[in-house]
N, C-alpha and C positions, 0 to 999 in steps of 0.2 A: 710613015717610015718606022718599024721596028729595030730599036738600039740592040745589039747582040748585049748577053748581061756581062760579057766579057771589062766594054768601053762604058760601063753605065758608073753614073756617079749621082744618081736620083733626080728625077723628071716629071715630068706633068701632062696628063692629059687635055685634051680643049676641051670647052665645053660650050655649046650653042643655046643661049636659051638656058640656062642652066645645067645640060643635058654634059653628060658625057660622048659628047656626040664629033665627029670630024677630030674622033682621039689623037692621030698621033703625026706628031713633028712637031713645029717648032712655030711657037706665037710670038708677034710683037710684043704682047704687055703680058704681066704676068699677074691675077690673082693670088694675096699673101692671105695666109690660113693661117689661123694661132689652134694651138693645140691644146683645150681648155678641159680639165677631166675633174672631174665630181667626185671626191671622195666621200664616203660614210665615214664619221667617225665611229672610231674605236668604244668598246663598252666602256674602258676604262677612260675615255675622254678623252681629251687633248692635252698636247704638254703646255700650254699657255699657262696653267695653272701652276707646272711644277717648277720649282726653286732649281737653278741650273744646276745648286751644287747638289742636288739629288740623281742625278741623272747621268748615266755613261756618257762619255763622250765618244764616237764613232768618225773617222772621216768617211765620206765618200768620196772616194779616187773617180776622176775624169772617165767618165765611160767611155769604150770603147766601141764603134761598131762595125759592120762587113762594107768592105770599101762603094760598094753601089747604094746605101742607103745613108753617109753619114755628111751629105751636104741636106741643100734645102728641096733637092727636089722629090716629088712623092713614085714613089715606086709600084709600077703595077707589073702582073706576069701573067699568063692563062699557059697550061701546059709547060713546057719547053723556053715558051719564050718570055721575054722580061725587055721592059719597057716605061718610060715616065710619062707622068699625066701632062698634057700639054695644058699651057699656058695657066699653071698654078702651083704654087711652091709656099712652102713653111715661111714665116716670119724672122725664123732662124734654124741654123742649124740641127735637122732631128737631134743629137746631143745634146745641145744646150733645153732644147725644148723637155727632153726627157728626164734628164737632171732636173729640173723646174718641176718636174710633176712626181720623181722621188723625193726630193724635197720638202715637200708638200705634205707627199704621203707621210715621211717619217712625222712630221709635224703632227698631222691630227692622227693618228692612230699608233706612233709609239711613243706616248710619252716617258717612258721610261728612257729613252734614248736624248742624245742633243749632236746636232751633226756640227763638229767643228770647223771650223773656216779652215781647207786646204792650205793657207800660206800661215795660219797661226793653231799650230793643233796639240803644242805642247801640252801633252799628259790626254788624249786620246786613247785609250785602252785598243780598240779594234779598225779596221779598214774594212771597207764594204770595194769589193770590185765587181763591174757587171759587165759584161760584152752581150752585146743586141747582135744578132744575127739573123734576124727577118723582120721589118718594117714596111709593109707592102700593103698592096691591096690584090688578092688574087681571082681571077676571074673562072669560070668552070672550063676546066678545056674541049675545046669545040665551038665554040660559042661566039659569036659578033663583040668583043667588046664597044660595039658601037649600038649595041643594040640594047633594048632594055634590061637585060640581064644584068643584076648589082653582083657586085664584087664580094668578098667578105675578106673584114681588113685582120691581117696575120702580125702578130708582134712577139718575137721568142725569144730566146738568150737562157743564160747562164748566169751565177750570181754566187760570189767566192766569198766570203767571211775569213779575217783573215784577222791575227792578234797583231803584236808590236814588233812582234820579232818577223814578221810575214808567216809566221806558222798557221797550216790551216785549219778551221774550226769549224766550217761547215759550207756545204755548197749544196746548192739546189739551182736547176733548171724551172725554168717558167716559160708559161705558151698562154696567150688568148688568140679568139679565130670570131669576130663579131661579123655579123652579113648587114654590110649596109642595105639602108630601105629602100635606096632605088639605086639608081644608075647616074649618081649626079657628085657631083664634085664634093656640094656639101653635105651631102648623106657618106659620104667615103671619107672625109673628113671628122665629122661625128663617131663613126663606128673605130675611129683609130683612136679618138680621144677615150672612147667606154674600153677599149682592151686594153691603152695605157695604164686608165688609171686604176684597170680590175689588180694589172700585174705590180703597178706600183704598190697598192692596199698588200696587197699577198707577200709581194718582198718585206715590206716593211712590217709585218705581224711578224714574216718567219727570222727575222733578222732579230727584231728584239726577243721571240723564244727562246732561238738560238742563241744568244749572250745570256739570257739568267740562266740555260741550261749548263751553260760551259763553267769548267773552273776556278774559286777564286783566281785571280790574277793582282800579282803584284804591281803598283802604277809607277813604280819609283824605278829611276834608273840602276842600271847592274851596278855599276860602282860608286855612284857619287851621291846617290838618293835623287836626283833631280828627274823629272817629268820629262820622258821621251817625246818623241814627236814620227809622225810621219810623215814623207816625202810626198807632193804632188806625183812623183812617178811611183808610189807605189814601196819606195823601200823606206827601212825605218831608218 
């Protein structure tokens, strides 16, 4: 059975034997998939080394994503249509998962940055927002997705830079498109983990460029001197 992308809220293909094979509907048990991405580090190293009070503070706000890809199940499409991987889903929420691997990213390759804990972020200089708008696995259209023919896993979005006052400071779009090696649950798995963690490496260089390029900035509050803070929702 093909879900219209209208009623989709992310799915899973079955897989026989490992295969992506007897795709689509609905299984008893569900295979859980952690999304595990390999960063390079940075020329400049990791921030393990740097003293926190050397380093911007940034929050990153709760990501956002397009209503069919932001629970746990994997998202595939060929053409027109759009469709979940049967009987296999995330360990958690693609969101939570994908926060874990910005995360990560800022860690080994911006040290110059320090990502403040959302409920404690007094004196944060900047807010990073990102909205994910494809997390999928796409198939070539025409094609059997039952058949040998691998997918290639698509992850794209938006990426807002954004000061204390919510003023904005820089935005860039990001896209990976990686073709899994076969036609198998965990080859389509793998290929989502390499384009996460290409676009998280990317955000995270272009995020800390983008803040030594930008203006000093005052850190003190407008009237009292005291260290502002930003909202989980975004406002200051």
């Amino acid at each position: 059975m093909i879900v219209p992308r209208a009623a989709i809220a992310l799915a899973a293909l079955p897989f026989v034997a490992g295969c992506v094979g007897g795709l689509l509907g609905e299984g008893d048990s569900d295979q859980l998939y952690r999304l595990q991405a390999e960063l390079p580090a940075s020329q400049g190293g990791s921030a393990a080394g740097v003293p926190a009070a050397q380093r911007t503070a940034i929050v990153l706000l709760p990501l956002s994503f397009a209503p069919e890809i932001e629970g746990d199940r994997m998202l595939a499409g060929r053409g027109r249509e759009a469709f979940y991987i049967k009987d296999a889903r995330w360990v958690a929420p693609a969101p939570s998962l994908v926060s874990d691997a910005l995360a990560s990213a800022f860690d080994v390759r911006a040290p110059a940055l320090l990502l403040a804990d959302r409920r404690d972020n007094a004196g944060a200089e900047f807010a990073l927002e990102v909205h994910v708008t494809r997390f999928e696995a796409r198939y070539p259209a025409g094609t059997d997705v039952e058949s040998e023919a691998a997918p290639v896993a698509i992850f794209a979005g938006e990426a807002r830079l954004r000061g204390r006052g919510r003023e904005p400071v820089a935005v860039r779009s990001f896209s990976s498109a990686v073709p899994a090696r076969e036609n198998r649950v965990s080859a389509i798995v793998d290929a989502h983990a390499e384009g996460v963690s290409t676009a998280a490496a990317e955000l995270a260089d272009w995020t800390q460029a983008a803040i030594a390029a930008a203006p000093a900035r005052n850190v003190t509050g407008p009237d009292k001197g005291e260290s502002g803070s930003v909202r989980s929702d975004g406002e200051p």
